[in-house]
N, C-alpha and C positions, 0 to 999 in steps of 0.2 A: 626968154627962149634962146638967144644968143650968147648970152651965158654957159645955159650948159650947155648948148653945143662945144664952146671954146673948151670950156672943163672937160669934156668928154674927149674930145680931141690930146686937148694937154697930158690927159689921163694915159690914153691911149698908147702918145709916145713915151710916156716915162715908163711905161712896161715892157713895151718892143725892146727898149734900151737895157732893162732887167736882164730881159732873153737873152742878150747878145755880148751879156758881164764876160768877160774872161774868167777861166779858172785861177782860183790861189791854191795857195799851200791848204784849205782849210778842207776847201772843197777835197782833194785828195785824202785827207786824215778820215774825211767825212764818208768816203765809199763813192768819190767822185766819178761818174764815165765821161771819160772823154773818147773822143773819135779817132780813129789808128792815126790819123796824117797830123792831130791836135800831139799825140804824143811823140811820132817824131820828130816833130818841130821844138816843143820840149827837149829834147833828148838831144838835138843841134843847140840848142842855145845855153842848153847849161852848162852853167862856169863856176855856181856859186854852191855851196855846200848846202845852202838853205833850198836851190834849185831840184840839186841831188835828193834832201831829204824828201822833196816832194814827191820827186820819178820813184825813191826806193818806197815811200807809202801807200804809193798807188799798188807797186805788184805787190808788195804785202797783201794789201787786201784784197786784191785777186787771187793769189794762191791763195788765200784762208777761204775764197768765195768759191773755187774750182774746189780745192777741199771739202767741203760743206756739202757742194752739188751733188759733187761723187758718193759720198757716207748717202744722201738721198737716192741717188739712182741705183746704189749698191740693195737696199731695202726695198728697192719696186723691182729692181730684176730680181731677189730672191722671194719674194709674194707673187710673181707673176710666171713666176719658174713652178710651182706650184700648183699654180691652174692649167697647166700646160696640157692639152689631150693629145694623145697619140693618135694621131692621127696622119697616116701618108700623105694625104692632099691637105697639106695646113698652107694658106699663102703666106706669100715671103714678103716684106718681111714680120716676124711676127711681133706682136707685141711684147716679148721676154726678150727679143731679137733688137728692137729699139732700146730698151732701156740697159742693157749690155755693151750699144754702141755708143750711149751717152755716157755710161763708167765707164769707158774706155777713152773717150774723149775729154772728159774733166782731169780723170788720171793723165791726163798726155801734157794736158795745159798747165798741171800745178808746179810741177817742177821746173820746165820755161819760165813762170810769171817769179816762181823763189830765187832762180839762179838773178833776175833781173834788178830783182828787190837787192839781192846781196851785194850786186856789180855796181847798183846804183849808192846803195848803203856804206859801203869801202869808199867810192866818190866822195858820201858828203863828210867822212869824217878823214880828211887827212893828213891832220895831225897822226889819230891813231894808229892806221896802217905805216906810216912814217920810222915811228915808233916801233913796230914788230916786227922792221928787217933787220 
């Protein structure tokens, strides 16, 4: 009985410790989320090109993910635009009225997350930019 307990215990912490992995490079290629204070910390500490390519993969796949969101909400406000009744007493806001305000908010966020990707992307290669003055 004392056994598993010990194993269950052992178990226990070798998981907590799982949770608590820091990010790598892999995780970011992988569609990683990290927490805004996690990336600026990131964003302070990088020096190193490999750093960089990390910071520029993450907004990568945020802009192609804000992209993606919007082509979605662009398709439910035009279906929901559709069902619309005319009606003077519709309350606010409406459901075409939501999903209008989420394409408008994916669209706002994509080109923020590509300009970051870019700034970070020029960071990790520079040799290259070196090279194009």
């Amino acid at each position: 009985m004392n056994r598993i307990l010990v194993a269950a215990g052992i178990l226990s912490f070798a998981l907590a410790g799982v949770g608590n992995a820091q990010p790598t490079a892999s995780n970011a290629r992988n569609g990683a989320h990290y927490k805004h204070a996690q990336l600026k910390q990131m964003a302070r500490e990088a020096h190193t090109p490999e750093q960089y390519k990390v910071l520029a993969g993450y907004y990568a796949s945020r802009h192609a993910y804000y992209l993606q969101q919007a082509a979605e909400e662009k398709q439910e406000w035009v279906r929901r635009s559709q069902n619309v009744p005319v009606v003077a007493a519709n309350k606010y806001p409406r459901p075409v009225d939501s999903a209008r305000y989420l394409y408008e908010y994916y669209m706002s966020k994509a080109p923020e997350a590509g300009e970051l990707a870019a700034k970070y992307g020029q960071m990790a290669a520079p040799e290259l930019s070196a090279q194009n003055k």
